[in-house]
C-alpha positions as CSV (number, residue, x, y, z in Angstrom):
1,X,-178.7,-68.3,-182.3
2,X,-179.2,-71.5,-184.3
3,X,-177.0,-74.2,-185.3
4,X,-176.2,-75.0,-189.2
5,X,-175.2,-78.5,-190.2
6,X,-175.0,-78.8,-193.8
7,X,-174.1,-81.2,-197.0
8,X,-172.1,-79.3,-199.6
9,X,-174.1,-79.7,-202.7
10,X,-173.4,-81.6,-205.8
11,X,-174.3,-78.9,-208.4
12,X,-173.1,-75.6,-207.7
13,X,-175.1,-72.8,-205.7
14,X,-174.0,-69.9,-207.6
15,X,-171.5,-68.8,-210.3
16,X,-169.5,-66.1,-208.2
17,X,-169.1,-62.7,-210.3
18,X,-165.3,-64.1,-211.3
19,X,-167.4,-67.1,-213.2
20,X,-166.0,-69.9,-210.6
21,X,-168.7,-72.1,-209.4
22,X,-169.8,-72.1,-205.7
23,X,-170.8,-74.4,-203.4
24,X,-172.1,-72.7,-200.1
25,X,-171.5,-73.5,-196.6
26,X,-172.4,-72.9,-193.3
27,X,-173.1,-69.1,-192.6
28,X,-173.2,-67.2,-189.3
29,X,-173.7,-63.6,-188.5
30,X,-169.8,-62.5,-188.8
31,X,-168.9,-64.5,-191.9
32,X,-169.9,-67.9,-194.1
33,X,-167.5,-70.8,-195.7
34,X,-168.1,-71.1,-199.3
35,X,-166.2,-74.2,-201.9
36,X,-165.3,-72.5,-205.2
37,X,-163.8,-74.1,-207.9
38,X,-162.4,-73.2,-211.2
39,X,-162.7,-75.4,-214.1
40,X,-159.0,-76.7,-215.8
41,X,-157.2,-74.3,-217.7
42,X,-160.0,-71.8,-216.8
43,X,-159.0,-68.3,-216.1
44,X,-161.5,-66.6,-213.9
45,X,-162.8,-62.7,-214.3
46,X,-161.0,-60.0,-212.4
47,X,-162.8,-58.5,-209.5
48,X,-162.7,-56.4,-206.7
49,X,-165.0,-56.6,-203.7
50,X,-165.8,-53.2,-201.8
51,X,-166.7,-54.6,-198.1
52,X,-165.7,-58.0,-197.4
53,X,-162.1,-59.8,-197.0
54,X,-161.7,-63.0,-197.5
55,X,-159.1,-66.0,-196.8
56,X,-158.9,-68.7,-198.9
57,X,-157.4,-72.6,-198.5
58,X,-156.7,-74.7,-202.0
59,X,-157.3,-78.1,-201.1
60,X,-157.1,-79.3,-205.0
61,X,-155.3,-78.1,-208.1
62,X,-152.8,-75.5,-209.3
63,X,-152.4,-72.4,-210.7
64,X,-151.6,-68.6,-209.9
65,X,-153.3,-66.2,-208.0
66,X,-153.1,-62.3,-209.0
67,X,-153.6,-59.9,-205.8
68,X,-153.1,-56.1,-206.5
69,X,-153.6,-53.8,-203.5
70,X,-152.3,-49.9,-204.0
71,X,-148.7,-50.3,-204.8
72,X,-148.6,-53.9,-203.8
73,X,-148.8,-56.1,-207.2
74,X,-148.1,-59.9,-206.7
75,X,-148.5,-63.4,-208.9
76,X,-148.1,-66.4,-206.2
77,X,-148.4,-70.1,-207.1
78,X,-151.1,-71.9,-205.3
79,X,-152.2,-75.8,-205.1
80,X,-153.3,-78.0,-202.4
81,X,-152.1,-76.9,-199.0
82,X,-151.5,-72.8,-200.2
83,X,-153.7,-70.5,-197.9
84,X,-154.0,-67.0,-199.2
85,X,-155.6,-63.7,-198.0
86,X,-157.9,-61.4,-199.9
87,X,-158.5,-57.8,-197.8
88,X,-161.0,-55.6,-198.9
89,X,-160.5,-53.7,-201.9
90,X,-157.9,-56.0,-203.2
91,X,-158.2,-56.5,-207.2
92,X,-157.3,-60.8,-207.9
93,X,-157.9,-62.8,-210.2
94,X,-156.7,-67.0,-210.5
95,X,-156.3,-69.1,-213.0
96,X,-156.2,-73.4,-213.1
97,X,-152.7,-74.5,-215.2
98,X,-153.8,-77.9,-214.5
99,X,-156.1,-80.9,-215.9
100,X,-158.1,-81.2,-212.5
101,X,-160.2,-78.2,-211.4
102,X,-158.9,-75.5,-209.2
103,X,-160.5,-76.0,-205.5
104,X,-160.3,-73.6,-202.2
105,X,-162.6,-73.4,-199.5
106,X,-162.9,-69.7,-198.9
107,X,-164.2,-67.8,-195.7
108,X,-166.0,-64.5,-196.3
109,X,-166.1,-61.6,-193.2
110,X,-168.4,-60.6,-193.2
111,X,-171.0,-62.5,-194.7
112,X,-171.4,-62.3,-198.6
113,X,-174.0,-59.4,-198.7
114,X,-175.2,-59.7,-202.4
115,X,-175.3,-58.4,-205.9
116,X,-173.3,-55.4,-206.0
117,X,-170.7,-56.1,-203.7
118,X,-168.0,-57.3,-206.0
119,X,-166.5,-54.9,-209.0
120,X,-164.7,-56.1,-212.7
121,X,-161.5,-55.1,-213.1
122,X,-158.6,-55.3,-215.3
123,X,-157.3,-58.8,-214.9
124,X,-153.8,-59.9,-215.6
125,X,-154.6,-62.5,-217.7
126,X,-157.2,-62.7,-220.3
127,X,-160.6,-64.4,-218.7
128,X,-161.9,-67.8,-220.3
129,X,-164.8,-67.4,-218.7
C-alpha cells in the first residue's frame, strides 16, 4: 500500500461521458474521490453506469438531479450542502439553473474502471452539452 497526497488540478482531467468536467482525486483500491462540475445553465448528458455506485456532495451551485432506478423516477433539488446517492444501474442526469457552475465532489466504488463503463440514455431534459 502507498499513500496518495494530491493537488486538485486547475484544468480539468477528463470530460466524464455526461460532458461535466473532472478534476481527479485521490484513488485507492475500493474507490477514488473525483470534483465534477457543470458549467451554468448546462444540462449534462444522460447516463447510466453498469458497475459502479456512486455518492455525490454539491459544495457549489444549484440545480436538479434526475435519478431513475426500475419504477423509482425522481427530480430532487440540489446546491451546496445536498448529498445524493447514485447505485448501480441508476439512469441520472443534472442540470445547473444557476450563474455559477454546478460543483459535487463525488466518490466512486469501486474505482472508475474506464471507457465503457458508463451508457447514454434518455435524459429528462434536453443536453446542452
Amino acid at each position: 500500500m502507498r499513500f496518495e497526497t494530491k493537488q486538485i488540478s486547475a484544468e480539468p482531467d477528463a470530460i466524464a461521458p455526461d460532458g461535466s468536467e473532472v478534476r481527479v482525486l485521490c484513488q485507492l483500491s475500493r474507490g477514488g474521490l473525483a470534483v465534477f462540475t457543470l458549467a451554468p445553465r448546462a444540462v449534462s448528458r444522460g447516463i447510466a453506469h453498469r458497475t459502479i455506485e456512486e455518492v455525490w456532495y454539491f459544495t457549489s451551485g444549484h440545480g436538479h438531479m434526475w435519478r431513475m432506478l426500475d419504477e423509482h423516477d425522481e427530480v430532487v433539488r440540489v446546491g451546496s450542502g445536498t448529498s445524493i446517492s447514485i447505485p448501480t444501474g441508476t439512469h441520472f442526469q443534472f442540470r445547473c439553473d444557476g450563474l455559477d457552475p454546478l460543483v459535487a465532489i463525488g466518490a466512486t466504488m469501486p474505482p472508475w474502471p474506464g471507457e465503457g463503463e458508463a451508457f447514454f440514455v434518455e435524459g429528462k431534459w434536453r443536453s446542452t452539452i
